[in-house]
C-alpha positions in Angstrom: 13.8 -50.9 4.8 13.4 -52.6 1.7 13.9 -51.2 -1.6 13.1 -53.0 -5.3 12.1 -51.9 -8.8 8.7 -52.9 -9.7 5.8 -52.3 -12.2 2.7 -51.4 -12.1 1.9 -54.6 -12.8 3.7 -55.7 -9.5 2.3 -52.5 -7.3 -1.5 -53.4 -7.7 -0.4 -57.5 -6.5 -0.6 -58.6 -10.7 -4.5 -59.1 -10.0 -3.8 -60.8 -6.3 -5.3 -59.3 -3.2 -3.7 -56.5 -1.7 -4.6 -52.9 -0.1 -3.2 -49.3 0.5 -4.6 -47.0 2.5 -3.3 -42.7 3.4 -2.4 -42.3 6.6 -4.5 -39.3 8.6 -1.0 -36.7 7.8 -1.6 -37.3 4.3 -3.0 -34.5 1.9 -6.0 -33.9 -0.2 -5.2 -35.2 -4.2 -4.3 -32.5 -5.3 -2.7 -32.7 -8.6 -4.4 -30.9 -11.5 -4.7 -31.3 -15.2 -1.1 -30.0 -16.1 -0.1 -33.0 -13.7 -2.9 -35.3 -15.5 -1.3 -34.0 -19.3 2.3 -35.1 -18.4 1.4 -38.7 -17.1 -1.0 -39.2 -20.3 1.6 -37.8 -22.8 4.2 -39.9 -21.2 2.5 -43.2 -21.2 1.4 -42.3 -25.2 4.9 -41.4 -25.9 6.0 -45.3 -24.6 3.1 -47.0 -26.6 4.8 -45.3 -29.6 7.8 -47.2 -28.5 6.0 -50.6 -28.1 7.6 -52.8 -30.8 7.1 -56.7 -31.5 6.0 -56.9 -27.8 9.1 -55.4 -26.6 7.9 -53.1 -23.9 10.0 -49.8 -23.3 10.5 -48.6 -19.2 9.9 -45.1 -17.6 10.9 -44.4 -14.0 8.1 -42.9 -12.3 9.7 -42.1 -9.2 9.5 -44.0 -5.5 6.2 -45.1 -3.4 7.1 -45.0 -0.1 5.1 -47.8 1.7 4.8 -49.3 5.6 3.4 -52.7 6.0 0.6 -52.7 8.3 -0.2 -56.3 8.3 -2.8 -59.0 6.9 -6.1 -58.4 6.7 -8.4 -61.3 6.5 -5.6 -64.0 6.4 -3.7 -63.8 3.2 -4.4 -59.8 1.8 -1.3 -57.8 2.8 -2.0 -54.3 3.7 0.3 -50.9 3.4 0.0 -47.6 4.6 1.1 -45.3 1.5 3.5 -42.6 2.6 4.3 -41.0 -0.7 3.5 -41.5 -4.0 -0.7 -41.1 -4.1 -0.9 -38.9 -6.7 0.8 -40.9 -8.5 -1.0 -43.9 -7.5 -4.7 -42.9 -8.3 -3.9 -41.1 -11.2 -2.8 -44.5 -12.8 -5.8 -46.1 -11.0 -7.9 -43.5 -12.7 -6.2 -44.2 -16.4 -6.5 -47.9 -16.0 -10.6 -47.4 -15.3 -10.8 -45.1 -17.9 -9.9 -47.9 -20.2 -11.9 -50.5 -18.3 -14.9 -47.9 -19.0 -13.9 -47.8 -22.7 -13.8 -51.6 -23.4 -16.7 -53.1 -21.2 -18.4 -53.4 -23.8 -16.5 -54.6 -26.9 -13.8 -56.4 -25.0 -15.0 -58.3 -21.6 -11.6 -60.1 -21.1 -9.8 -56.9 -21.3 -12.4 -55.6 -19.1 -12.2 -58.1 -16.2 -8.2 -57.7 -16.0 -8.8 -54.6 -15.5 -10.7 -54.8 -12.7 -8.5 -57.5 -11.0 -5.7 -54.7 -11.1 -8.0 -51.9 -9.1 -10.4 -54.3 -6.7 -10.4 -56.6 -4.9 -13.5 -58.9 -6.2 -14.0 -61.3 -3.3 -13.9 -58.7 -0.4 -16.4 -56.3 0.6 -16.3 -52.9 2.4 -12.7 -50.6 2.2 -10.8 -53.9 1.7 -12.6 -54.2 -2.1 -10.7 -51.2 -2.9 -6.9 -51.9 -3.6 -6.4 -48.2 -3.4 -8.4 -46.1 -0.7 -8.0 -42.4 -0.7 -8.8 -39.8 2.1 -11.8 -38.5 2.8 -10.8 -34.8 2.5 -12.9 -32.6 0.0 -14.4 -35.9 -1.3 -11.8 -37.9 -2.9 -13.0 -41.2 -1.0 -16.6 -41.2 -1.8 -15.7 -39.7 -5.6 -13.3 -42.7 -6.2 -15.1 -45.4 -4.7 -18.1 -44.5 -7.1 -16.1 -44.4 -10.1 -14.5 -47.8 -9.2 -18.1 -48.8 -8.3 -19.2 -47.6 -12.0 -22.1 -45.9 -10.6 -22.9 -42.0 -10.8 -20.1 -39.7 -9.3 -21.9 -37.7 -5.6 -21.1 -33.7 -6.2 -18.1 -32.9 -4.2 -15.1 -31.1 -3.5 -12.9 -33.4 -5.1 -10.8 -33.3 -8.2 -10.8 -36.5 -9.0 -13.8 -37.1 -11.2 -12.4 -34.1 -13.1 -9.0 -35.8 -13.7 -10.9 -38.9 -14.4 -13.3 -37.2 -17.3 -10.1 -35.6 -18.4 -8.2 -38.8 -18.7 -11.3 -40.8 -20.4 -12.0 -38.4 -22.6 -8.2 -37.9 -23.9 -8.1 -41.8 -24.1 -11.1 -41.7 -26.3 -9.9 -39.3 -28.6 -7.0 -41.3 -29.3 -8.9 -44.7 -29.8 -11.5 -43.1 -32.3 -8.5 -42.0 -33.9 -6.8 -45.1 -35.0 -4.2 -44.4 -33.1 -4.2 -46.6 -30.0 -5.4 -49.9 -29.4 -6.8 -50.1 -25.7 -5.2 -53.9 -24.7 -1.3 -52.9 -25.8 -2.4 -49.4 -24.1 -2.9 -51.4 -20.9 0.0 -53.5 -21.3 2.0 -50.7 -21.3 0.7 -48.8 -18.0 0.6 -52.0 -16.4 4.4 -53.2 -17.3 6.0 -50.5 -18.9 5.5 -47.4 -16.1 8.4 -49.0 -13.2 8.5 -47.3 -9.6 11.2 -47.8 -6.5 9.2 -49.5 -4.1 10.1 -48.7 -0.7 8.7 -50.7 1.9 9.7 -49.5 5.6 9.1 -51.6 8.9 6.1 -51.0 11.0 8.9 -49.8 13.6 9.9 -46.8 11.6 8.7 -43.3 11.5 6.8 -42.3 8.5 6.3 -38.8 9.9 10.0 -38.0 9.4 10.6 -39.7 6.3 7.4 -37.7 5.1 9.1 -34.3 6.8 12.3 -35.1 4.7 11.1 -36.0 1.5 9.5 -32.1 1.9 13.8 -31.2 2.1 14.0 -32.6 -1.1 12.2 -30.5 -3.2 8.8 -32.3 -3.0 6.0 -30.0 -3.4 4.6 -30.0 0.4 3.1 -26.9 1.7 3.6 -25.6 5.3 0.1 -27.2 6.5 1.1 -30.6 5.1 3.9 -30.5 7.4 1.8 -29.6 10.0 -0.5 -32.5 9.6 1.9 -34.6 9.2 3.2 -33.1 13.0 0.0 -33.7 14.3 -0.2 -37.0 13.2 3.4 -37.6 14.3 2.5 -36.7 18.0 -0.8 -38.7 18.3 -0.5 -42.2 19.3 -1.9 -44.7 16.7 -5.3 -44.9 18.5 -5.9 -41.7 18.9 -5.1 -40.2 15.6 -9.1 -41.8 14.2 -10.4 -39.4 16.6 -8.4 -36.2 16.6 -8.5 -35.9 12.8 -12.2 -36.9 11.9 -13.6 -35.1 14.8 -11.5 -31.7 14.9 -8.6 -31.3 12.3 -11.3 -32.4 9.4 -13.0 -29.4 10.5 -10.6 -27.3 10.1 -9.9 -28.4 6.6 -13.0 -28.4 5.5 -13.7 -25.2 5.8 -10.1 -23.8 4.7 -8.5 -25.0 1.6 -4.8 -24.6 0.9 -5.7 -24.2 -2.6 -7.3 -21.2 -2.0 -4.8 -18.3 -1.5 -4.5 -15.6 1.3 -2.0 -12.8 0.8 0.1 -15.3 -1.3 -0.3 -18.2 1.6 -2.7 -21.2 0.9 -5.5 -20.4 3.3 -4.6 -23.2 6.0 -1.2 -21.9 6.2 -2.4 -18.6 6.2 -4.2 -19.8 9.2 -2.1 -21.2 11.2 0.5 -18.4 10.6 -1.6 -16.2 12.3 -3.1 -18.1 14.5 0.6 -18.6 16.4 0.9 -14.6 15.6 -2.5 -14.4 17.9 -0.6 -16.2 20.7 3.0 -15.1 20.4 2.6 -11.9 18.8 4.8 -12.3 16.5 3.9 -12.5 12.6 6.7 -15.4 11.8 8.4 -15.5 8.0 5.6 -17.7 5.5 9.0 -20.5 5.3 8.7 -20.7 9.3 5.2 -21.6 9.6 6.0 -25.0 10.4 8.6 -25.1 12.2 7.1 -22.1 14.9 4.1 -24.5 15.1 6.1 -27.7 16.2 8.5 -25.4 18.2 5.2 -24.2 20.1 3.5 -27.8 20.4 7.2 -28.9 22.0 7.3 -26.7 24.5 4.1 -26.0 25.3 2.1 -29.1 25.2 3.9 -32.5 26.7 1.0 -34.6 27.0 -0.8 -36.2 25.1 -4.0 -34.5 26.2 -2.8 -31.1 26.4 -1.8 -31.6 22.7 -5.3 -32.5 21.9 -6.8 -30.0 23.2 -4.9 -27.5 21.2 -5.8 -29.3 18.1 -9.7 -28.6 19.4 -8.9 -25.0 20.0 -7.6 -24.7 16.7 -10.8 -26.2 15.2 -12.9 -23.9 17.3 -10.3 -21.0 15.7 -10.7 -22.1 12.0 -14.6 -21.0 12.3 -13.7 -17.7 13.0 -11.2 -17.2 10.5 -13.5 -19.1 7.9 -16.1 -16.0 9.1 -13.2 -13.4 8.4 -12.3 -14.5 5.4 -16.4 -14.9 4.0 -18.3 -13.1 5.9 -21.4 -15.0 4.4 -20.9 -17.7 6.9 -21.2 -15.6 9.8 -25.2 -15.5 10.8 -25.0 -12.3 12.5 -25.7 -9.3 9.7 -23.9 -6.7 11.8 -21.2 -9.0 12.3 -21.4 -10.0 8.8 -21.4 -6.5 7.1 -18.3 -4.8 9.5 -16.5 -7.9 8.3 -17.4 -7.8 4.9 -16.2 -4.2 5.3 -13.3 -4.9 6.5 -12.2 -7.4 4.0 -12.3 -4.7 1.4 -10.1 -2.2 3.5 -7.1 -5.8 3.4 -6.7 -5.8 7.0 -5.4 -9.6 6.8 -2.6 -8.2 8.8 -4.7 -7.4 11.5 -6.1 -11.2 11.1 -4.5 -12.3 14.7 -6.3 -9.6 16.6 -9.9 -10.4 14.6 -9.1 -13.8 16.0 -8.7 -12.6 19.8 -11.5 -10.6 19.2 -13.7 -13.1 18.1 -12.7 -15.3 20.9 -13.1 -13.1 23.5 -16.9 -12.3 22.4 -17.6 -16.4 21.8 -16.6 -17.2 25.5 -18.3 -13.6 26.5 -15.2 -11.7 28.0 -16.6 -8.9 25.5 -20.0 -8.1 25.1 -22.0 -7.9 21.7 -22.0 -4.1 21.2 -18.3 -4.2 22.2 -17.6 -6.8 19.9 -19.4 -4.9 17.1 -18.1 -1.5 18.2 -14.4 -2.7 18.0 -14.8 -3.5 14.7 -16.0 -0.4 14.3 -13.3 1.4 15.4 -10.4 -1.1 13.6 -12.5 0.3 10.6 -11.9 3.7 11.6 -8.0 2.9 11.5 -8.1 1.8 8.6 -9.8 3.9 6.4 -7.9 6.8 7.8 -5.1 5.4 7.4 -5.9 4.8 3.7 -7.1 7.9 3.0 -4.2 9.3 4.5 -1.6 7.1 2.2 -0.1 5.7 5.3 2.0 2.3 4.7 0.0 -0.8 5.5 3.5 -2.9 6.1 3.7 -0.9 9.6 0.3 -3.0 10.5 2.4 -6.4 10.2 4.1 -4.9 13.4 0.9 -3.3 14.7 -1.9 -5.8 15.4 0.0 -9.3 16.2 0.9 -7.4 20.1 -2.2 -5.6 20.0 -4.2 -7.7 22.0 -1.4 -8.1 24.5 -1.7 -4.5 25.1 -5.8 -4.8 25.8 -7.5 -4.2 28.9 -11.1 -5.8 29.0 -12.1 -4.1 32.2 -12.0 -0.7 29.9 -12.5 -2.4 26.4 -13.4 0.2 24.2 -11.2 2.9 25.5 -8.4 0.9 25.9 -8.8 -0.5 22.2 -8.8 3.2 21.6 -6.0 4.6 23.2 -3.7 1.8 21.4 -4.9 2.6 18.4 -4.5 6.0 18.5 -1.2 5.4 19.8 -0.1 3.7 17.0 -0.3 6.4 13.6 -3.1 7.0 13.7 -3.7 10.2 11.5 -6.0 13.1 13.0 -8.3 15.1 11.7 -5.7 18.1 9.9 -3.5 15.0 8.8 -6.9 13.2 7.1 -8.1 17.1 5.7 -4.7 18.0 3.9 -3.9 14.3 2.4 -7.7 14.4 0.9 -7.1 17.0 -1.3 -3.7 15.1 -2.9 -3.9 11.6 -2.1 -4.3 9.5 -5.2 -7.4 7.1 -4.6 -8.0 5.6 -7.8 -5.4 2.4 -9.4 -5.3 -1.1 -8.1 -8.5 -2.8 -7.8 -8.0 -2.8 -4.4 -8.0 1.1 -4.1 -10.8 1.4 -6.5 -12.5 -1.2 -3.6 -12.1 0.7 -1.1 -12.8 4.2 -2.9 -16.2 3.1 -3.7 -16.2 1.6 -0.1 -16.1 5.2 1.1 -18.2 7.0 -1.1 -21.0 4.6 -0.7 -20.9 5.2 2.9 -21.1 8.9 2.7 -24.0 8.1 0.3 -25.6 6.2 2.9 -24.8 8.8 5.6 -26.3 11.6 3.3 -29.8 9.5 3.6 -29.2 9.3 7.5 -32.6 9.8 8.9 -35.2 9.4 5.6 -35.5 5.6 6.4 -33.6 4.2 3.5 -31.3 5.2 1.0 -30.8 4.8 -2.8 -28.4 2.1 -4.3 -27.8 1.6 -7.5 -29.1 -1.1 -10.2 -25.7 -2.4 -11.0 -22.4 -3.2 -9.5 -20.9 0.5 -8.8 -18.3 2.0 -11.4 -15.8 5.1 -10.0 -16.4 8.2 -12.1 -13.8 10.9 -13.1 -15.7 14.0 -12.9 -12.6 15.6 -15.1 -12.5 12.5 -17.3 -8.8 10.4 -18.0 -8.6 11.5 -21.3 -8.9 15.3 -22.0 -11.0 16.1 -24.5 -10.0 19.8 -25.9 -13.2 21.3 -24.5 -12.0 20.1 -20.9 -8.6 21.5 -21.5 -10.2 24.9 -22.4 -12.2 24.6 -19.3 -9.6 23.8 -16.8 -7.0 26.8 -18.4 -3.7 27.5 -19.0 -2.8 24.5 -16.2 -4.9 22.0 -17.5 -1.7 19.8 -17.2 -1.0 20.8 -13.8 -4.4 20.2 -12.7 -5.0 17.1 -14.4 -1.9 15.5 -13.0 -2.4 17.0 -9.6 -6.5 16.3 -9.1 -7.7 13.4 -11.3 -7.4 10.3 -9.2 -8.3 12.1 -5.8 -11.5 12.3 -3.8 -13.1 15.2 -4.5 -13.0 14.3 -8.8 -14.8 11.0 -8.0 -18.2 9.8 -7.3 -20.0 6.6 -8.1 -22.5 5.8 -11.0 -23.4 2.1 -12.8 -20.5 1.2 -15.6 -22.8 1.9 -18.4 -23.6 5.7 -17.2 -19.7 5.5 -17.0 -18.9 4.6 -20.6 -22.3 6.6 -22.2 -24.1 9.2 -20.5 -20.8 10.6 -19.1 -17.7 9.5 -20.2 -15.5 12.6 -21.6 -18.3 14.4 -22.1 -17.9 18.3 -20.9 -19.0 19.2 -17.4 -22.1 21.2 -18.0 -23.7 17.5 -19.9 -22.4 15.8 -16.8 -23.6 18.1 -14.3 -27.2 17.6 -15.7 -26.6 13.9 -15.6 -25.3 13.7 -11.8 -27.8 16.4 -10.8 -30.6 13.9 -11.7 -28.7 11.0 -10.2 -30.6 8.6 -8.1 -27.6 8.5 -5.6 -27.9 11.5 -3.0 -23.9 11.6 -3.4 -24.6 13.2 -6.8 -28.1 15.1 -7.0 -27.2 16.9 -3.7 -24.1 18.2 -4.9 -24.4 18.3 -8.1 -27.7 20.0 -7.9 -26.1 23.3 -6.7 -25.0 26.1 -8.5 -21.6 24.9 -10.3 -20.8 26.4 -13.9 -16.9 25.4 -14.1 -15.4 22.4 -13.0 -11.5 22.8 -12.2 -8.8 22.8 -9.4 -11.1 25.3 -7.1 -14.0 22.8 -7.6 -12.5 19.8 -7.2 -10.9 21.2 -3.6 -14.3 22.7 -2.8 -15.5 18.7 -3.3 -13.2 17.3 -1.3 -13.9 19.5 1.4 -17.9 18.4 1.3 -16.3 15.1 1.6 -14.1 15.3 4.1 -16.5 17.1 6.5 -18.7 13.7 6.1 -15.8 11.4 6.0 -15.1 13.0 9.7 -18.3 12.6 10.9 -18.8 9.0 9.9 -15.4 7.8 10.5 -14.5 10.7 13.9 -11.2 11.1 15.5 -10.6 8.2 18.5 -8.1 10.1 19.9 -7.7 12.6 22.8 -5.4 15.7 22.6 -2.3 14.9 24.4 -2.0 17.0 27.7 0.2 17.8 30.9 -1.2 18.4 34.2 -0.6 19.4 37.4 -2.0 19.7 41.2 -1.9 23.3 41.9 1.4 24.7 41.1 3.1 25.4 38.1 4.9 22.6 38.1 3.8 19.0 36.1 2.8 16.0 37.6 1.3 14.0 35.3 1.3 13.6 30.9 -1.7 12.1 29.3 -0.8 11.5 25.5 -3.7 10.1 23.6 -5.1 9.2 26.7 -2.2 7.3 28.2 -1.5 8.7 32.0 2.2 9.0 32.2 3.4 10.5 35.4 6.2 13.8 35.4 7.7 15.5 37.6 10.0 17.9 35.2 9.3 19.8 32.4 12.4 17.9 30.8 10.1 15.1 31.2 7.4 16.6 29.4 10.0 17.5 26.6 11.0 13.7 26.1 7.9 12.2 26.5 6.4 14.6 23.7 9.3 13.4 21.6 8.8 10.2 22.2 5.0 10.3 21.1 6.1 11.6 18.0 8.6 9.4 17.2 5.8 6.7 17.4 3.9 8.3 14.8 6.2 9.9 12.7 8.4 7.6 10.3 11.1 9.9 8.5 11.8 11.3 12.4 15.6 11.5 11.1 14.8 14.4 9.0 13.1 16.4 11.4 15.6 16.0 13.9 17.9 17.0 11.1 16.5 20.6 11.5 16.7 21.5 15.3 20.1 20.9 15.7 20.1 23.0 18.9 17.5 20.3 20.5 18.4 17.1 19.0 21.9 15.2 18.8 23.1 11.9 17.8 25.2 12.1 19.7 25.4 13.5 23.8 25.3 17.2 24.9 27.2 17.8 27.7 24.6 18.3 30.2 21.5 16.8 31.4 21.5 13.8 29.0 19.0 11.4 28.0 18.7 9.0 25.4 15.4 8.7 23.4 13.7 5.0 22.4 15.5 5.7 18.8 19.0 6.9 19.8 18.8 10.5 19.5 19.2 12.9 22.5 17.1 15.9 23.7 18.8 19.4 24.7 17.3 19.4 28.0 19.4 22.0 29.9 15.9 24.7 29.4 13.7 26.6 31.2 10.1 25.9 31.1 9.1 28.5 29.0 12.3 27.0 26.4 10.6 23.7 26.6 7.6 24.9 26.0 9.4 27.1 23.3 10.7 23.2 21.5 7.5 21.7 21.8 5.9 24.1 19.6 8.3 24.3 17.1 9.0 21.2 17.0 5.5 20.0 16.2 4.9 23.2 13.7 7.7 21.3 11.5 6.1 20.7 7.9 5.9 16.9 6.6 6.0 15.7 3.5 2.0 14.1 1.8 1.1 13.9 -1.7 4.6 15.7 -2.3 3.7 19.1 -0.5 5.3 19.9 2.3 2.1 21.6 4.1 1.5 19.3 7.5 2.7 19.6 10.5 3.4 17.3 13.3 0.2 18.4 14.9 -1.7 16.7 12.0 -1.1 13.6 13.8 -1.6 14.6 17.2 -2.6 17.7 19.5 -0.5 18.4 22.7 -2.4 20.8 25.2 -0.6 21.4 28.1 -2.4 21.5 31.4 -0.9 23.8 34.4 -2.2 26.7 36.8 -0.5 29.0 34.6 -1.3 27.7 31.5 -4.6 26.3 31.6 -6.0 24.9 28.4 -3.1 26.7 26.3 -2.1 24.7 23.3 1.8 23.7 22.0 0.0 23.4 18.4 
């Protein structure tokens, strides 16, 4: 390794021949006009200092270069393996001057040009500086170097080159620069540590350290640069332009996914699909190399991973814009899906997708599981139920599939994993907030347009309206004193309780919102939603309601809730013991899971065990059965439950039978009223000759 100080001047060969070209590992340019601003203000700031040709210096940091040879005899050739953005930034500047001068000053000009071509050489070699191809940054560079108009592309660069022409103007109009000492300066007075390695080194691990020391490299650079690391020299051409470009193309880093540039977004979940394990953002690298290690020794198997993942970024690319997918039933559940966030659930879409591309699923399978994931969800969100449990939920999902019984199996997961039933979704209607975030609001209207459209079921269309769709309060945010009249003496109470749930919401364009109904009294708004387009409104609405308060508003929410179970009905089965004859069990089925018994005491810890995977404050119901459930041993008959507790199992049949009622008639805790029980999240029916088709709850 050789290290020296040098100037521009001495970077771009002082007008000789030379070449750099980005190896396949290397990034996109990526800087942006804060970066662009700096650079610019720092090169004006040392032409302020340029006195009686005494030229001031500014370290701009290292390039990192590897010789790779002659080409054509005397041009010496270098793969650049940091310090591009740099690089054609100041490329960019210096033809932003060339463009200025060409023509009031031709000498100027023409030493210029010596400094960014290379005038007797044709092809990539006339260019002393070649960028990649990604997004467009080759062909946008060469055709500013080439002076002729700039192809539309992905790239940045022609903006950072209008921005830095059109700042260079500004100052020369001014007075305030002259373009040749403006030159002189970028060309001697901006220094750099030029590092020049040996064409036996490792650039891959050089780049991979630089990232250690604070340079801005996301988790996908490092994976490219792993990629290219592993790849032989002559295979690398082939790999990259034919299957990782792919997968860049289509998704940007730039572009964000739960707080994760999408290609490391990506490939997080795309190990997540394989390992089922969601790994930490800061680990996405190092879980990708640890996989390609011990998975893939060859060379071959290697590449072929890198073609699966191409295959894999079209799929997500479909998940993320549903646009792209060609199929409009495909297109619509995913679209659908986006608006209910389930980017957790991103590793199973990806299995799924697989599995109906190489036709281990069929097309109505495919379709119907999306179906049902949207079932999940939306319960789950109308039921106020965490969405940081489905980071642990989907990732071992598909693990757990069975594609001989697709659907049902898919099912019976599901429902064994929270899923809220139909008393759970019916009490947390008529409290649960759904009105706030954007996202909420998203997936409010999400839901009330699909009871709109479920309303029209059957009459061959139904009505959408004109404009983007705006969530009404039907008792407005702002009281107005004719409202608080209305509601009573607990207009407080009410308005706190009821504003931002379901049943005082419905769906009209913003400018009905803001005019015809804003806090106008009910009766005005009544007329209004009563001749409403939307058959959510003029059905309802179009009955006989004088008074709109806490009785209405729970009378509302019931009308939707009886919809919002029919469009969206309960996956799961009732959970059920049975037997061969005799009184005693032989066999448990809990949301459709077969689990065979022989005991009632197993009956009693398997039903506490399917509660304590739906039920998250479990502590606190266990809290108030002492008699049943210890932290610590009884005496007799002992066994230990999946979360540490124990079970008083030392009972007669009819005792266990006894516990499993109470314990499932305990009340929860949604919207702050303690009003549910356990059996809002599942039914247990037990099954026996003496007790056929009896229920615990």
């Amino acid at each position: 390794m050789h290290a020296d100080s040098f100037p521009i001047a001495k970077v771009f060969a002082n007008g000789g021949d030379i070449h750099y070209f980005l190896p396949y590992f290397q990034r996109q340019y990526a800087w942006q006009k804060e970066q662009w601003k700096t650079l610019l203000q720092d090169v004006i700031a040392l032409y302020e200092h340029y006195i009686d040709d005494t030229l001031p210096e500014h370290f701009m940091g290292s390039l990192v270069v590897i010789n790779d040879g002659t080409r054509r005899g005397t041009m010496t050739a270098f793969k650049l393996v940091d310090g591009q953005q740099r690089l054609i930034t100041i490329s960019l500047m210096l033809m932003a001057i060339a463009d200025l001068v060409k023509n009031s000053k031709e000498l100027l000009y023409r030493k210029i040009r010596k400094m960014v071509v290379n005038p007797d050489e044709s092809g990539d070699l006339f260019y002393k500086l070649l960028p990649t191809k990604k997004y467009g940054d080759q062909e946008a560079y060469k055709a500013i170097l080439d002076e002729r108009e700039i192809p539309k592309t992905d790239s940045v660069i022609p903006l950072a080159y209008i921005y830095i022409q059109e700042e260079i103007q500004r100052h020369i109009a001014g007075g305030n620069i002259d373009p040749e000492q403006l030159f002189l300066v970028i060309a001697n007075s901006l220094q750099v540590v030029f590092i020049d390695l040996s064409q036996d080194e490792r650039p891959y691990e050089i780049f991979e350290s630089l990232n250690a020391k604070g340079k801005p490299l996301s988790q996908a650079d490092l994976v490219r640069n792993y990629i290219a690391m592993r790849l032989p020299e002559n295979r690398q051409p082939e790999v990259f332009e034919r299957y990782w470009s792919r997968v860049e193309s289509v998704l940007r880093e730039e572009r964000e996914v739960v707080r994760l540039g999408e290609l490391t977004a990506f490939i997080r979940h795309y190990l997540a699909f394989h390992s089922g394990i969601l790994c930490s953002e800061q680990q996405v690298y190092e879980r990708f190399r640890d996989r390609a290690r011990n998975e893939f020794e060859t060379t071959a198997l290697f590449e072929e991973e890198i073609r699966t993942m191409s295959r894999f970024a079209s799929y997500y690319n479909h998940m993320l814009r549903p646009d792209t997918e060609q199929d409009p039933k495909i297109r619509k559940a995913l679209y659908r899906l986006n608006i209910l966030e389930f980017s957790t659930g991103y590793p199973f879409l990806l299995a799924l997708y697989d599995a109906y591309d190489n036709k281990k699923i069929s097309y109505e399978n495919f379709l119907e599981a999306l179906g049902v994931i949207e079932n999940y969800m939306v319960r789950r969100f109308l039921t106020g139920e965490p969405t940081n449990y489905l980071n642990k939920t989907f990732p071992t999902l598909w693990q757990s599939i069975d594609l001989e019984q697709f659907i049902p199996s898919l099912k019976k997961l599901l429902a064994q994993r929270k899923y809220p039933a139909d008393l759970r979704v019916q009490q947390s209607i008529l409290t649960q907030e759904m009105y706030g975030r954007d996202t909420t609001r998203a997936k409010t209207i999400l839901i009330l347009t699909t009871i709109n459209e479920y309303l029209s079921r059957n009459t061959g269309g139904s009505t959408v309206l004109n404009d983007e769709p705006s969530v009404e309060h039907i008792m407005p945010q702002t009281l107005t004193d004719e409202w608080q009249e209305d509601l009573g003496e607990n207009f407080e109470q009410i308005y706190q309780d009821y504003l931002h749930t379901l049943g005082n919401l419905t769906l009209v364009t913003a400018e009905w919102n803001s005019g015809k109904l804003s806090n106008k009294p009910f009766l005005v708004k009544k007329q209004h939603l009563q001749g409403h387009a939307l058959r959510l409104n003029y059905e309802y609405f179009g009955k006989l309601i004088d008074v709109w308060n806490e009785q209405s508003i729970r009378d509302r929410a019931g009308f939707l809730t009886d919809k919002i179970l029919k469009i969206w009905p309960q996956i799961s089965p009732v959970v059920a013991v049975q037997s061969s004859g005799g009184a005693k069990p032989t066999t448990l089925i809990i949301l459709g899971q077969r689990i065979p018994v022989s005991t009632w005491r197993d009956v009693a810890c398997q039903t506490t065990e399917s509660v304590i995977r739906v039920i998250d404050n479990f502590d606190a119901l266990a809290d108030a059965m002492p008699a049943y459930l210890s932290r610590s041993p009884f005496q007799s008959a002992n066994r230990q439950l999946s979360n540490g507790w124990y079970p008083y199992l030392n009972l007669s049949a009819h005792s266990i039978k006894n516990y499993c009622r109470i314990f499932l008639s305990l009340p929860l805790t949604v919207g702050g009223m303690k009003s549910l029980g356990i059996a809002g999240y599942i039914h247990i029916k037990v099954h026996q000759t003496l007790m056929r088709g009896r229920n615990f709850a």
